[in-house]
RODO-2510 file (C-alpha; in nm, 4 decimals, decimal comma):
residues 119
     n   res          X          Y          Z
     1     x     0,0000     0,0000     0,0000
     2     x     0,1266     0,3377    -0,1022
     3     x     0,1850     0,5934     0,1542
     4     x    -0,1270     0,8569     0,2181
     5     x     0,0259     1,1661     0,1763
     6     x    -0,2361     1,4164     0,1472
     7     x    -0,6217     1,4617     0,1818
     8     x    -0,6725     1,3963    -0,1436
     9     x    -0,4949     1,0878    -0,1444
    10     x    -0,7199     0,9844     0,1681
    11     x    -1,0101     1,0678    -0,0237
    12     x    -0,8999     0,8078    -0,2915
    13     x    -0,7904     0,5275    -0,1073
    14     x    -1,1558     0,5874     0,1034
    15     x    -1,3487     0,6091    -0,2676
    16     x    -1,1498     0,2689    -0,3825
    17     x    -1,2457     0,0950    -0,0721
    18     x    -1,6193     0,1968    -0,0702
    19     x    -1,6155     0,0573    -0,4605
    20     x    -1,4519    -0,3023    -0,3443
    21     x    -1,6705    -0,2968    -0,0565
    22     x    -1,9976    -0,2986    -0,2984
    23     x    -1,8032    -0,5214    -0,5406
    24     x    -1,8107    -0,7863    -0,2380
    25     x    -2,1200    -0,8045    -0,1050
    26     x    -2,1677    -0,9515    -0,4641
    27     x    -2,0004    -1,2556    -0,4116
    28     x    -2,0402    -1,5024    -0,1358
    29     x    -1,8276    -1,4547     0,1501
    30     x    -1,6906    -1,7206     0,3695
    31     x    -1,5677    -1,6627     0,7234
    32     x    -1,3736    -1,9369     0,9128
    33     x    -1,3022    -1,9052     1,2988
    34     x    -0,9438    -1,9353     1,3417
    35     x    -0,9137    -1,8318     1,7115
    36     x    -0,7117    -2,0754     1,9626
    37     x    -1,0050    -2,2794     1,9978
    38     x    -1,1356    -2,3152     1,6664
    39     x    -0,8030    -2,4114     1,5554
    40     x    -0,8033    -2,6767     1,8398
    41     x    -1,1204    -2,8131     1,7299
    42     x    -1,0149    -2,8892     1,3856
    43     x    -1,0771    -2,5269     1,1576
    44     x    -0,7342    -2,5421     0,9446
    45     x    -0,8576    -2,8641     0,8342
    46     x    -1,1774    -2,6964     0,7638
    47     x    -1,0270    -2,3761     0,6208
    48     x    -0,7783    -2,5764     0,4078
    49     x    -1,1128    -2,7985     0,2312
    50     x    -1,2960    -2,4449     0,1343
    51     x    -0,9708    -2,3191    -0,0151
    52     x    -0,9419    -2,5947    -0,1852
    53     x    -1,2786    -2,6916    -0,3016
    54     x    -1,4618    -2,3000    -0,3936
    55     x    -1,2367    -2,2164    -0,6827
    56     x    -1,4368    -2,5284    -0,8567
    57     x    -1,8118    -2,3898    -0,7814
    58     x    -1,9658    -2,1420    -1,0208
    59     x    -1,9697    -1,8914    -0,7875
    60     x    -1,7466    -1,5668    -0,7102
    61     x    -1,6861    -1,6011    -0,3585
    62     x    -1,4438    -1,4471    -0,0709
    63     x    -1,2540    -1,6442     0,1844
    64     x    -1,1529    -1,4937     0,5337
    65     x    -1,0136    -1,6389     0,8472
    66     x    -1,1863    -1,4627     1,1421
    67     x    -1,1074    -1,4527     1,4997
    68     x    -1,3097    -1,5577     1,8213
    69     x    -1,7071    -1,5414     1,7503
    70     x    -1,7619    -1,6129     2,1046
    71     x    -1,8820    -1,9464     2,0050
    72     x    -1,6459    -2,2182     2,1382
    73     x    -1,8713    -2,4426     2,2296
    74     x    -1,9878    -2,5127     1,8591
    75     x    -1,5940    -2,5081     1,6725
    76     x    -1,5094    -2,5209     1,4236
    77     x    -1,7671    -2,2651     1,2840
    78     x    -1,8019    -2,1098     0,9647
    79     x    -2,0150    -1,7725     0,8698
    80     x    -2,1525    -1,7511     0,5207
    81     x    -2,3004    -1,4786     0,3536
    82     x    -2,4281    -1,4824     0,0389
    83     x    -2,4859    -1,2213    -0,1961
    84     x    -2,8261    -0,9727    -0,0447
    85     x    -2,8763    -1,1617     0,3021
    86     x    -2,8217    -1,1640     0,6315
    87     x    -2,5267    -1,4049     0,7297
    88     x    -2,5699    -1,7421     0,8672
    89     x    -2,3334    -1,9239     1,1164
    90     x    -2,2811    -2,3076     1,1094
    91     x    -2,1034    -2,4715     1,3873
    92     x    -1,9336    -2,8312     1,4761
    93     x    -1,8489    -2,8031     1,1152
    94     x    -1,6534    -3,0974     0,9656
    95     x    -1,5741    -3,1781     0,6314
    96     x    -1,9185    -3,3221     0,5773
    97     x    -2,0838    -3,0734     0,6557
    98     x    -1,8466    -2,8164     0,4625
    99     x    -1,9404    -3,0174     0,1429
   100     x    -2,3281    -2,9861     0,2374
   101     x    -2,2968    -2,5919     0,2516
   102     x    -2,0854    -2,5771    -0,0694
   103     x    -2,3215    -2,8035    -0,2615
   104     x    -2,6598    -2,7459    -0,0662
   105     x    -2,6315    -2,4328     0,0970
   106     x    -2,3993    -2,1892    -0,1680
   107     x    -2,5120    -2,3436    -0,4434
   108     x    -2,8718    -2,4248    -0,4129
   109     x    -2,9536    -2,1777    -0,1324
   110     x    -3,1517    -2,4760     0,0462
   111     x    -3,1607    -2,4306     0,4461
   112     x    -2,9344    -2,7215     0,6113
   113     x    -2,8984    -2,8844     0,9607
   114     x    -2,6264    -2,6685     1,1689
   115     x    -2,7024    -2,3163     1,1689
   116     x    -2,6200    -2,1392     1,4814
   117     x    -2,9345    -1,9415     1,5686
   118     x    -2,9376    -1,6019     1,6991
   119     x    -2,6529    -1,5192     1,5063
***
């Protein structure tokens, strides 16, 4: 990132980010808990499969590691968002169920078991 060196420069980099901000919330964005104890409960493993396995759907999509969601009772968990809604939370996610919300949930927008409600 280039140094901000003047108002107007501060003024751009603000305009830019407001531009990728909108150009985001059209694709589907994928947050993955990667506090101390999501990683302890398995979420590299479940960070690792999304990397790995959303560059095949037919979907533009952003991946994020997150930190504590206050939520360690239900690690690994994984907030999705897709494009005009309100984001959902999944918890005790494995790789089974990080299929089901690629194929199921992403793809076909069909409600699945897991959600985390209030969230």
């Amino acid at each position: 990132m280039k140094a901000i060196k003047s108002i107007d420069d501060l003024k751009t980099l603000t305009d830019e980010i407001k531009v990728k901000s909108i150009e985001d919330k059209k694709k589907v964005q994928i947050c993955i808990a990667m506090a101390t104890c999501s990683i302890a409960s398995g979420s590299g493993k479940i960070f690792e499969y999304f990397k790995e396995e959303m560059p095949k759907q037919p979907v533009e999509f952003i991946i994020r590691s997150t930190g504590c969601l206050g939520l360690c009772h239900s690690e690994p968990t994984v907030e999705v968002t897709l494009p005009d809604s309100d984001p959902v939370v999944f918890g005790s996610v494995d790789v089974k169920m990080a299929r089901s919300i690629i194929d199921d949930f992403i793809k076909n927008g069909k409600t699945i078991d897991g959600v985390i409600e209030g969230n």
